[in-house]
C-alpha positions, 0 to 999 in steps of 0.5 A, a space after each residue: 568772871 565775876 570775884 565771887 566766882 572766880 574765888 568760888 572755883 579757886 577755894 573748891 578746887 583748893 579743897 579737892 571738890 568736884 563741883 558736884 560734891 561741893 553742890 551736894 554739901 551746900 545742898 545746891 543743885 549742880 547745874 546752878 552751881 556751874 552758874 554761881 562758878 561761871 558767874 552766869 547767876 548770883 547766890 543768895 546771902 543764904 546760899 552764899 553762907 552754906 557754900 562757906 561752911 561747906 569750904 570751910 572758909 568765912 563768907 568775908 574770904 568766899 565773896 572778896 578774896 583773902 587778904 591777899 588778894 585784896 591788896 593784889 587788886 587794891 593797889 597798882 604797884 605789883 612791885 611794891 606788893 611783892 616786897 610786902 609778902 616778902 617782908 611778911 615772911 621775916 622775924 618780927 624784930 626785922 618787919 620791926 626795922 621794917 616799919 620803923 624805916 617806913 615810918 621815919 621815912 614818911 614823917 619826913 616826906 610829911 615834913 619836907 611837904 609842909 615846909 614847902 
């Protein structure tokens, strides 16, 4: 299954949507719709913008995902993703601590590489 759809039916169901209501708002008929979730057909930029509006979530967020999710697939380390969503939880003066620990420690990796 396809992003799109996969975000389509994550982002319906997130708003209580029968994929018939969801079609009636978009103004899609409901067979074509259970193709767009199914990723059996493809939507128009059109159709795409109108079944947004009708989640109330930007077209950006409908066809890649929230950011979350983004960074999810973007990256390989699970581990490394689950410390982050962590650390965005904390007060600002931590995540402070935070990025400047990881900017020292980069610097100094950079270093070490050119010293090589």
């Amino acid at each position: 299954m396809s992003d799109f759809a996969q975000n389509l039916k994550k982002y319906r169901l997130a708003k209580g949507l029968s994929q018939e209501e969801l079609s009636r708002r978009a103004t899609v008929h409901v067979v074509q719709f259970s193709r767009y979730e199914r990723g059996h057909s493809v939507p128009s930029i059109e159709v795409v913008q109108k079944l947004a509006e009708a989640l109330d979530v930007s077209i950006d967020t409908l066809v890649y995902g929230d950011q979350n999710d983004q960074i999810e697939r973007s990256t390989n380390d699970r581990e490394m993703v689950l410390i982050f969503k962590k650390v965005a939880l904390l007060e600002e003066t931590q995540k402070a601590t935070i990025k400047d620990f990881l900017q020292a420690f980069i610097f100094r990796q950079e270093i070490q590489e050119k010293l090589a």
